[in-house]
C-alpha positions in Angstrom: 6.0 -5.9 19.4 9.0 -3.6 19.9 12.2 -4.4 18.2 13.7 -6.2 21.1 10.7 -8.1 21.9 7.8 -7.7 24.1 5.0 -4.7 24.7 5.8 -1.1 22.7 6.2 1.1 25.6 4.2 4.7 25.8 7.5 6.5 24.2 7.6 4.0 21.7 4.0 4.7 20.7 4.6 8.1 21.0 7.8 8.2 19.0 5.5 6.3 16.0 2.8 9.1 16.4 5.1 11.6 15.9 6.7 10.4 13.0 3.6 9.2 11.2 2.6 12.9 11.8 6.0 14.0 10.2 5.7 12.0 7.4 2.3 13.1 6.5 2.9 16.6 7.0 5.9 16.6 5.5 4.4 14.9 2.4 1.6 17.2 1.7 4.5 20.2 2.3 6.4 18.6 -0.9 3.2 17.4 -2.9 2.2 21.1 -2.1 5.1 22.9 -3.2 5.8 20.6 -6.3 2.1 21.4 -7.9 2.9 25.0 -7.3 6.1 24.8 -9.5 4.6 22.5 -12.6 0.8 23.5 -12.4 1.0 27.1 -10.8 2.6 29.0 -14.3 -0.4 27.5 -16.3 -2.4 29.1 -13.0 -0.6 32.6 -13.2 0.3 33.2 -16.6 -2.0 33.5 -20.2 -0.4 30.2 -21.6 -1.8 28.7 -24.7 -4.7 26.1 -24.2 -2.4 22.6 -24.6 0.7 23.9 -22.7 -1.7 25.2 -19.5 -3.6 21.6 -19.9 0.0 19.7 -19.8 1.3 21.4 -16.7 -2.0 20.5 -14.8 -2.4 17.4 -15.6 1.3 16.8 -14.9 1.1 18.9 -12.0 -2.1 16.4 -10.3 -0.2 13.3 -11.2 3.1 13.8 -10.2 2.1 15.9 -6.6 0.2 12.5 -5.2 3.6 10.3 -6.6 5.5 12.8 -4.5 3.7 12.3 -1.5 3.2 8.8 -0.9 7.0 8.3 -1.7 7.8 10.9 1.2 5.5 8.6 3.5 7.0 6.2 2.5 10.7 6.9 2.3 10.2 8.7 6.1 8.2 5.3 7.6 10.6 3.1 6.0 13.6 5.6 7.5 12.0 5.5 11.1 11.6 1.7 11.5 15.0 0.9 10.0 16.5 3.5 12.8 15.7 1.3 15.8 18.7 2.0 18.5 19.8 -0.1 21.3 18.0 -0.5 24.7 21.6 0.7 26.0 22.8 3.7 24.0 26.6 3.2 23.1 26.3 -0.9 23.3 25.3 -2.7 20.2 25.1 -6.3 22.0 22.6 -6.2 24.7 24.4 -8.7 26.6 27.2 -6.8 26.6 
């Protein structure tokens, strides 16, 4: 159902693709880029045994909390957004 009742519409459809695409993509970009920040010194750099162990372990727990609140946060974002069926109205009687 769209959010004014009735049949989604091909743009509507489309629109969702999109932004499911977004949100995934964008997700894995920041799980991606976080992981390389905590885990990639202990990847890089000589550190002693515990301290390398800490940052990888931190680094695979925290990149996966990262991306399904980015999934989440954008999903919740785009159906929250819906506009009006007449842009500059917000009664559709009107």
């Amino acid at each position: 159902m769209s959010a004014y009742g009735g049949r989604r519409t091909g743009a509507e459809r489309d629109a969702a693709t999109v932004e499911i695409g977004y949100a995934l993509f964008s997700a894995a970009f920041a799980a991606a880029v976080l992981f390389g920040a905590v885990a990639g010194p202990a990847l890089l750099f000589d550190l002693p045994g515990l301290l390398s162990e800490v940052l990888l372990r931190l680094g695979t727990v925290v990149a996966p909390v990262v991306f399904a609140a980015r999934v989440v946060s954008v999903l919740v974002r785009f159906r929250g957004s819906a506009q009006p069926s007449q842009p500059g109205r917000t009664n559709p009687d009107s």
